[in-house]
N, CA and C of each residue as an Amber inpcrd file, in Angstrom:
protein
   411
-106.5530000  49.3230000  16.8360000-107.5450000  50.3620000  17.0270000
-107.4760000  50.8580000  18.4710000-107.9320000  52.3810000  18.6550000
-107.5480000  52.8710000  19.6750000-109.1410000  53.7270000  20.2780000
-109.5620000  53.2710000  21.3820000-110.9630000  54.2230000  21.2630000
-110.4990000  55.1960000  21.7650000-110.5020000  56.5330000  22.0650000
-110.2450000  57.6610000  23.1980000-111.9240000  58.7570000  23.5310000
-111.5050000  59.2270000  24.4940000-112.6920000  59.9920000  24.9750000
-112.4260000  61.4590000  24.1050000-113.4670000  62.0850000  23.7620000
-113.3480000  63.3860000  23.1150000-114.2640000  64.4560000  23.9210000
-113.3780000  65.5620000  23.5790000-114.1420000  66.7550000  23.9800000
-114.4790000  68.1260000  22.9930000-115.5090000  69.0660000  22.3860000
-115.1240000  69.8400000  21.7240000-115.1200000  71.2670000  22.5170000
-114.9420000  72.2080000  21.4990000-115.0930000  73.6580000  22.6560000
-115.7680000  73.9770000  23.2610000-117.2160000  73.3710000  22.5710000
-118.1240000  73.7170000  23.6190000-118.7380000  72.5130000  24.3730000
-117.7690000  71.8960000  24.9340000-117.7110000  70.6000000  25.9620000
-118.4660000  69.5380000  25.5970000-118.8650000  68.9690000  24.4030000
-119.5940000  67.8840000  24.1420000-118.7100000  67.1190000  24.3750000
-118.8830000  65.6820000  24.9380000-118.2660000  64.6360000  24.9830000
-118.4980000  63.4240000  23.9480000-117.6990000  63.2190000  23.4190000
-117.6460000  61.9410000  22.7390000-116.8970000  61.1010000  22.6390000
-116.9310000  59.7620000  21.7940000-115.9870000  58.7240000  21.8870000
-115.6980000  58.1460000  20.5670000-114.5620000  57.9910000  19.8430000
-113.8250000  58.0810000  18.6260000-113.0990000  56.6240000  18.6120000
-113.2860000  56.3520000  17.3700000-111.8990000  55.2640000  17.5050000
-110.7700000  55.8170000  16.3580000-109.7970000  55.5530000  16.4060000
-108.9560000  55.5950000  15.9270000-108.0470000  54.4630000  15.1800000
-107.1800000  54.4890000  14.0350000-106.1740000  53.6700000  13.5750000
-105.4060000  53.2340000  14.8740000-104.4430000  54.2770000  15.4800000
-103.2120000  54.4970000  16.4610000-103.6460000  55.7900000  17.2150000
-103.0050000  56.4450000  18.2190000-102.2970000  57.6640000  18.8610000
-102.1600000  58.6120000  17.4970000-101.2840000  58.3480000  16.5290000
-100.4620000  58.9680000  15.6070000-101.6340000  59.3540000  14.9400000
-102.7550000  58.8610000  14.1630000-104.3370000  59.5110000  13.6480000
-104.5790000  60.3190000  14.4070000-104.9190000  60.0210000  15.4240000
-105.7500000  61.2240000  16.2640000-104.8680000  62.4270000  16.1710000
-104.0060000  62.4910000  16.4610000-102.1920000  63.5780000  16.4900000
-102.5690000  64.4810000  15.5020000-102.8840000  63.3450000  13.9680000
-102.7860000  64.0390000  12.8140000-104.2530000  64.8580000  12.4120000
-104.9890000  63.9580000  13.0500000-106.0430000  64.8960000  12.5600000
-106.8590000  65.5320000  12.9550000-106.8780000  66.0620000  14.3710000
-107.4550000  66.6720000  15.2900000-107.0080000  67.9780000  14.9330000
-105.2470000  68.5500000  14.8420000-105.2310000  69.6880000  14.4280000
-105.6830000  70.2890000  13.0200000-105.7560000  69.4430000  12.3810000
-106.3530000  69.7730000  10.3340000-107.9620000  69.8740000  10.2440000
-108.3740000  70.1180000  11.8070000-109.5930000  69.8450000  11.9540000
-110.5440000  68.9330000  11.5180000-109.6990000  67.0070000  11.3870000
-109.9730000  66.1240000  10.8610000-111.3650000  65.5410000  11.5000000
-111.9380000  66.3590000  12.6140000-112.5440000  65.0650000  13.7480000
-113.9410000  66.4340000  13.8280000-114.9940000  66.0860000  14.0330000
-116.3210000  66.8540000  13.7030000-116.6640000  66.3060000  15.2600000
-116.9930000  67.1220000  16.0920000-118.1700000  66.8380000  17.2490000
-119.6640000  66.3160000  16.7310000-120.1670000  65.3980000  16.7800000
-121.0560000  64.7730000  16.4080000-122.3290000  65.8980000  16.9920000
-122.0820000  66.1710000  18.0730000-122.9990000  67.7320000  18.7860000
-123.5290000  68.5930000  18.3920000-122.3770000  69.2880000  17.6060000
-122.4270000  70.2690000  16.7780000-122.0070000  70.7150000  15.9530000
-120.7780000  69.8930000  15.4280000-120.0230000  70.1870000  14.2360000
-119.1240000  70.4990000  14.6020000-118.5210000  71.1330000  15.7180000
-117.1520000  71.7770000  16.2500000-115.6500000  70.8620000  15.6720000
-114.8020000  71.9600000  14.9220000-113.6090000  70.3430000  15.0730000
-112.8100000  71.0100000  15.6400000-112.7050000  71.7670000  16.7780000
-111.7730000  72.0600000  17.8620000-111.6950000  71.0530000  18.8270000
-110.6910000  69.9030000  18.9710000-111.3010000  69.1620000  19.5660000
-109.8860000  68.3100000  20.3010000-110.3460000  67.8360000  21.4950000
-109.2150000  67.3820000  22.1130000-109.5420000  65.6180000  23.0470000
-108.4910000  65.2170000  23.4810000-108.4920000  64.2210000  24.2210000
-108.8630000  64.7060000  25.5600000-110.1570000  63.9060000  26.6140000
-110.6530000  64.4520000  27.6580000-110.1280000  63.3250000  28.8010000
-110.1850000  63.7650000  29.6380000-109.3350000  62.5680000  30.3820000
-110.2390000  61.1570000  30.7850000-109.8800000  59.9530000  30.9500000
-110.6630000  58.8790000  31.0070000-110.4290000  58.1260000  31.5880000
-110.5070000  57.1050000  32.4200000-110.2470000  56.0790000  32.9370000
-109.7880000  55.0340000  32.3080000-109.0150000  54.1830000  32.5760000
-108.6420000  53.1720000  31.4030000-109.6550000  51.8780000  31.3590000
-109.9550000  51.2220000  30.4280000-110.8450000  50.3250000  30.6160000
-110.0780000  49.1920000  30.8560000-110.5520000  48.2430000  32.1220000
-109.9700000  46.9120000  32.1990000-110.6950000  46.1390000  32.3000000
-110.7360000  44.8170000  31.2610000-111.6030000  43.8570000  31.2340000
-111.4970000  42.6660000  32.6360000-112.0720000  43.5760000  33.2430000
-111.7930000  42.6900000  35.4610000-113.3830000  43.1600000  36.1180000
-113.9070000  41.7100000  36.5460000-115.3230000  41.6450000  37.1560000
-115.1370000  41.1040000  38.3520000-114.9570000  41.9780000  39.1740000
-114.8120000  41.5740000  41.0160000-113.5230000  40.9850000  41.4180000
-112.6220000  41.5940000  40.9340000-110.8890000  40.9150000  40.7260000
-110.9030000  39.4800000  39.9740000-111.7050000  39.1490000  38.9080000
-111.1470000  38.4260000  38.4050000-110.9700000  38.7130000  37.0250000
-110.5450000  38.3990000  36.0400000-110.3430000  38.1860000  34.4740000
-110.9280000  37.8330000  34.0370000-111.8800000  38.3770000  33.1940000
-113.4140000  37.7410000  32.4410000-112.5320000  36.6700000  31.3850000
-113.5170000  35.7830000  31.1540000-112.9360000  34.5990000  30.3480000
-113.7120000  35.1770000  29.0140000-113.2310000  34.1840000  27.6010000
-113.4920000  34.5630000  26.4010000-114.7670000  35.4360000  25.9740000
-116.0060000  33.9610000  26.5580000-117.2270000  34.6940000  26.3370000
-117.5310000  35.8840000  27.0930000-117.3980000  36.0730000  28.3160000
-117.3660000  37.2580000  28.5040000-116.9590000  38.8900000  28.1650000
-115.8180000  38.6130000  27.8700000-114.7340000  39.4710000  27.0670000
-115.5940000  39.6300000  25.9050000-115.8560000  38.6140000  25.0990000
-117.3200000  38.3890000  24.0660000-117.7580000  39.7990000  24.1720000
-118.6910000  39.1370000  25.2510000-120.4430000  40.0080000  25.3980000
-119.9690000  41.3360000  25.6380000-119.0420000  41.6140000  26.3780000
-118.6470000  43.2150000  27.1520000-118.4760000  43.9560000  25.4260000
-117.5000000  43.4210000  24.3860000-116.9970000  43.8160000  23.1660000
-118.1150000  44.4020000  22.4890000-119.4330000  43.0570000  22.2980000
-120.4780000  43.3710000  21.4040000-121.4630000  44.4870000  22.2620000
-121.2250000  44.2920000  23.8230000-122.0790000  45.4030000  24.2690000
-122.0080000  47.1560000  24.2460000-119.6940000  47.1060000  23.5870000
-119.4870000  48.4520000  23.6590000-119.8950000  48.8120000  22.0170000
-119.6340000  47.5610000  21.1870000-120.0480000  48.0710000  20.1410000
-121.5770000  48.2460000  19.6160000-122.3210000  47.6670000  20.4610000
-123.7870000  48.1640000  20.2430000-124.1700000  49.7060000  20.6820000
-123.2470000  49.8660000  21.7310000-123.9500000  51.1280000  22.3490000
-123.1300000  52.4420000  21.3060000-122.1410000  52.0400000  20.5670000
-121.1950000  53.2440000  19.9560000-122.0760000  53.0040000  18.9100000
-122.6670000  51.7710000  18.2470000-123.6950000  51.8360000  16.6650000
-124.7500000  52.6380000  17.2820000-125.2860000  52.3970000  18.2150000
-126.0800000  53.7660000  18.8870000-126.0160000  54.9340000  19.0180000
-125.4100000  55.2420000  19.4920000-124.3970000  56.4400000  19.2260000
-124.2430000  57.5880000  18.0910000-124.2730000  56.3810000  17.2950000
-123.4890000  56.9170000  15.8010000-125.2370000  56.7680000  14.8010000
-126.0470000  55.8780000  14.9550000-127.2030000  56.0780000  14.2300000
-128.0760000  57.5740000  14.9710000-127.6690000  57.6190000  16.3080000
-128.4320000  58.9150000  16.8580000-127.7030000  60.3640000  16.4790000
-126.3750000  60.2560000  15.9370000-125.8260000  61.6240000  15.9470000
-125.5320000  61.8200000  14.1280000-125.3400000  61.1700000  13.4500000
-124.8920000  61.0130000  12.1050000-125.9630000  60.7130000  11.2810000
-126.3230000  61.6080000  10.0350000-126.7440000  61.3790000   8.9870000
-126.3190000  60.1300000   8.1190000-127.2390000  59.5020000   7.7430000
-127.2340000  57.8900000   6.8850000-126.7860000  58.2470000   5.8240000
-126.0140000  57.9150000   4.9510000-125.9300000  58.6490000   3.8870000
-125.6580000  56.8480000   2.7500000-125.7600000  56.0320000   3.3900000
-125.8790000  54.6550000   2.1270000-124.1280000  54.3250000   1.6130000
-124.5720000  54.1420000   0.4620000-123.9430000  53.6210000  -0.5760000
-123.0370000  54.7620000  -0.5500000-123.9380000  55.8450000  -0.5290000
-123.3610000  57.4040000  -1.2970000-121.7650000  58.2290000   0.0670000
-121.5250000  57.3310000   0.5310000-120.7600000  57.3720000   1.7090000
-119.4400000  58.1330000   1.0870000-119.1650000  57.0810000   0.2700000
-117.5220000  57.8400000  -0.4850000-117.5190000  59.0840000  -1.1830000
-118.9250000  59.2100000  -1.4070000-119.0970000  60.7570000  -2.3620000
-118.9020000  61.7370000  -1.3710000-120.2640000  61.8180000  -0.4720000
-120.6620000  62.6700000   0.5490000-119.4880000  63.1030000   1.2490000
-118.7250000  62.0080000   1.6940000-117.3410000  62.4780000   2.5140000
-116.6820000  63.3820000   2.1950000-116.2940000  63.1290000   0.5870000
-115.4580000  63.7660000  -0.5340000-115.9700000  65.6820000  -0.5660000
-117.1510000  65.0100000  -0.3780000-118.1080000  66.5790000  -1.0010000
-117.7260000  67.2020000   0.6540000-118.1310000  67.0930000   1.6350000
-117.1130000  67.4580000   3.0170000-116.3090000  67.7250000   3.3060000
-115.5170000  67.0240000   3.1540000-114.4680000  67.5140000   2.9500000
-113.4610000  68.5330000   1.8000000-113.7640000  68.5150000   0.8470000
-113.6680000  69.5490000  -0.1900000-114.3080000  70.7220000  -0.1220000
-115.5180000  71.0470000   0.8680000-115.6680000  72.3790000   1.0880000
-117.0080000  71.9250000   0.2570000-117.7870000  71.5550000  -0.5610000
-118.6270000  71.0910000  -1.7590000-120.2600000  71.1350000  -0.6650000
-120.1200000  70.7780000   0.4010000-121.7070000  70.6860000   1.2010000
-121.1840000  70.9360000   2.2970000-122.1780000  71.3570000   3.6400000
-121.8830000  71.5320000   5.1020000-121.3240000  70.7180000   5.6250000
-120.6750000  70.8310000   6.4740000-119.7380000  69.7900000   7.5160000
-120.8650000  69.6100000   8.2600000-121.1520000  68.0450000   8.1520000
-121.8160000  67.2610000   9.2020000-121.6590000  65.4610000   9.7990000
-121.8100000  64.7790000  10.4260000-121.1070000  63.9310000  10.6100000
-122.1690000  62.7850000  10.3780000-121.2840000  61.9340000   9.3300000
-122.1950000  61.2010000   8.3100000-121.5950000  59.5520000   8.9630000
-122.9360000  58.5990000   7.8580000-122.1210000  57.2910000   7.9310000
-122.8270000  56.6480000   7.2550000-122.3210000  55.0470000   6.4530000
-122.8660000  54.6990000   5.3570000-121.8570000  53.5060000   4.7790000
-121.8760000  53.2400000   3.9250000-121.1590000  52.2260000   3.6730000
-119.8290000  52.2390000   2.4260000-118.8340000  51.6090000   2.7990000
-117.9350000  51.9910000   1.5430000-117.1930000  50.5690000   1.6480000
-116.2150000  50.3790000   0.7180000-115.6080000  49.3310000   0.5510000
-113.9720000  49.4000000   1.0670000-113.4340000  48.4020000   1.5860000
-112.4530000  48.5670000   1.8090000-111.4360000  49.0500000   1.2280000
-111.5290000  49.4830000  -0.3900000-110.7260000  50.1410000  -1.6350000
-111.2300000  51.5830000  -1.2660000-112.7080000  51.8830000  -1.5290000
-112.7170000  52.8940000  -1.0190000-112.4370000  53.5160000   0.2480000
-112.5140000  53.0960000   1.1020000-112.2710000  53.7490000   2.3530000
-110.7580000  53.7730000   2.1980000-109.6450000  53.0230000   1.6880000
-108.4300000  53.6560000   1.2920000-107.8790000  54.5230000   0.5110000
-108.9060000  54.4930000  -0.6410000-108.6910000  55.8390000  -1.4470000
-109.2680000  56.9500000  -0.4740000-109.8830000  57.2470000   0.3340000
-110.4860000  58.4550000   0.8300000-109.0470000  58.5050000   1.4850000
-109.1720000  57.7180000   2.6750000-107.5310000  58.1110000   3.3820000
-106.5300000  58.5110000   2.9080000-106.3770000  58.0820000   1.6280000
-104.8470000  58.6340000   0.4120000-105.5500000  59.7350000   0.3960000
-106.7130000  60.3750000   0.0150000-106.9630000  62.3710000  -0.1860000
-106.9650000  62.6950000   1.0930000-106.8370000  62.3460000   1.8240000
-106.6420000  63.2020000   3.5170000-108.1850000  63.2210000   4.2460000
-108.9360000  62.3340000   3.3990000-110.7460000  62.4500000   4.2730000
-110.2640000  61.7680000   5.6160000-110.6430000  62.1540000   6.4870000
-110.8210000  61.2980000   7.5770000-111.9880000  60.1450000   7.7190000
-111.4840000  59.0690000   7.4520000-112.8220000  58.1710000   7.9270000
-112.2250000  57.0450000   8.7310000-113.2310000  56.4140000   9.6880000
-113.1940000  55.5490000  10.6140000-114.0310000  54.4080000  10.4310000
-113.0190000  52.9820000   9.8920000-114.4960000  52.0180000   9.9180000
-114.8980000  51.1720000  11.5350000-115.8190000  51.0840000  11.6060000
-116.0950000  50.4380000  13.1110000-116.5740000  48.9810000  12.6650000
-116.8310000  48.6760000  13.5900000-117.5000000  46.8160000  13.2280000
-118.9130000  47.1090000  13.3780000-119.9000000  46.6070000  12.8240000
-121.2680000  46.6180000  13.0620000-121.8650000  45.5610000  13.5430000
-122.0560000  45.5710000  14.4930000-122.6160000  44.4400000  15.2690000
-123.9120000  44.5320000  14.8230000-124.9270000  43.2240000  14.8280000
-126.0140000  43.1950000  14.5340000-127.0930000  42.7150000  15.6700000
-128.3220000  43.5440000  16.3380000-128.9350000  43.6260000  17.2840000
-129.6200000  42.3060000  17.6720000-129.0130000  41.4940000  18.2520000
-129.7870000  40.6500000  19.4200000-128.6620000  39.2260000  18.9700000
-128.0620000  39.4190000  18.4650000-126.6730000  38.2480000  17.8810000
-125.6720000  38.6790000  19.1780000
């Protein structure tokens, strides 16, 4: 998995994860990737700093490395409950219906199964699963 920084046309910033390099490649131009902002999928890589897991020149040890992990993934489940419609169970439909032109492009999230979330990828949906960390664990 690959996180990168995003930008859309009308300069919202956001942050994406990705399969590889080669996802983002593919689906940024097919207008695979929705600005959580506003819907925009004109959308590009913004420049970023690289992240290095180093606290005062040294090498954070396991647990640390730990806490920093669950702290980026709390703040991106944040993120993503503040900008995205819940959509449940009904995750694999809704996408479908989105992507097919069937309801408005808006940027959803919800739950699907690992079968499903591969059948969506075989029709060309773009979806991204993240880890869900659970608040105060």
């Amino acid at each position: 998995m690959i996180l990168f920084e995003l930008r859309c046309a009308h300069q919202h910033h956001f942050e994406a994860w990705f399969k590889d390099g080669a996802t983002f490649d593919a689906l940024a131009p097919a207008g695979g990737i929705v600005c959580p902002a506003c819907g925009d999928t004109c959308i590009e890589k913004a420049p970023m700093a690289p992240r290095l897991a180093k606290a005062r020149g040294k090498t954070l040890d396991a647990a640390q490395a730990l806490g920093e992990m669950r702290k980026v993934l709390a703040d991106l489940k944040r993120k993503v409950e503040d900008s995205c419609d819940y959509v449940g169970e009904r995750f694999p439909e809704e996408a479908r219906r989105i992507h097919y032109g069937e309801t408005q492009a808006r940027p959803i999230y919800g739950e699907a199964t690992a079968e499903e979330a591969r059948d969506l990828e075989d029709e060309g949906v773009a979806v991204n699963r993240i880890p869900w960390v659970s608040e105060g664990n």
